[in-house]
N, C-alpha and C positions, 0 to 999 in steps of 0.2 A: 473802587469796590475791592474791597477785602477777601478774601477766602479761605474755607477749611476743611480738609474733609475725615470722614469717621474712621476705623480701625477698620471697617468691616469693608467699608469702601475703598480703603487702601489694597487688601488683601484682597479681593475682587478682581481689583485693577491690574492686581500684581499676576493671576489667574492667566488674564486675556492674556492672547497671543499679541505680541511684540506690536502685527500689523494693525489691529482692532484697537490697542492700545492708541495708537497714531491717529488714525480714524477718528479717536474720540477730541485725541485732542485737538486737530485739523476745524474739526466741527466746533469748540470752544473758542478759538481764536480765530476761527474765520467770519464764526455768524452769531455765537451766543455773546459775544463780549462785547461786540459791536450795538448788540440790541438790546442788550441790557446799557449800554451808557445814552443808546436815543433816549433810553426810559421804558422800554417793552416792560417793564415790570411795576410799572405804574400808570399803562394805559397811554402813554405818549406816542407811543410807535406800538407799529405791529411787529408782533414776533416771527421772525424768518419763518416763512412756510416749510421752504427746508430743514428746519429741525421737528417740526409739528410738537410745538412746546405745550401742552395743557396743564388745565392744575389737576390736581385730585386733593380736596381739601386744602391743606395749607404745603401741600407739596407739589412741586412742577415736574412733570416728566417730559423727558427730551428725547427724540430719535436721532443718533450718531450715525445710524447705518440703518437704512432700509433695506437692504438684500445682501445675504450673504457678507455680516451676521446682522439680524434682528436686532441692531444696538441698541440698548436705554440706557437714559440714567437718569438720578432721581435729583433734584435741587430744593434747598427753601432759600429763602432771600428776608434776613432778618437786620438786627443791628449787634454792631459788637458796643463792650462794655464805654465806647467813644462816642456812639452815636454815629456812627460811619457805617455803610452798607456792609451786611456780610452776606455771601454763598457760599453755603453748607450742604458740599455734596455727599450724603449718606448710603447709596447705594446704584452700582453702576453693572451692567452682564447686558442680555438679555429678558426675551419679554417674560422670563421667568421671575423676575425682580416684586412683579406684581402681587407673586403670592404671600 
């Protein structure tokens, strides 16, 4: 699977602190990347608890950090112009992400 993410999401990411940074990504290679190749994104597998992934319409939100900080971020999982999986992460902070 593929990946890419937005301008907005880069400069977000660039925001967090050093440690939250780490955090997010501990959580993508420990548990999101793993259950996205069982297939969590096409109902094969279940998606780690520990992220508590939902959808909201055509977009997934992920918890990186439940306490201290409130980690989110936001994914869709499309195709790129190959027909190869893509994740398009567009927006990552906290639960303020929502608004």
């Amino acid at each position: 699977m593929k990946y890419q993410t937005t301008a907005g999401f880069d400069l977000a990411l660039a925001k967090l602190p050093r440690e939250h940074r780490r955090l997010f990504t501990d959580a993508v290679r420990a548990h999101l990347i793993p259950a996205l190749a069982a297939g969590a994104h096409r109902g094969e597998a279940p998606w780690p608890r520990r992220l508590r992934v939902h959808k909201i319409g055509k977009v997934y939100s992920l918890t990186w950090s439940f306490s201290g900080p409130d980690g989110r971020a936001l994914f869709t999982i499309g195709a790129d112009t190959d027909g190869e999986s893509l994740l398009t992460w567009p927006a990552i902070g906290y639960h303020d992400i929502y608004q």
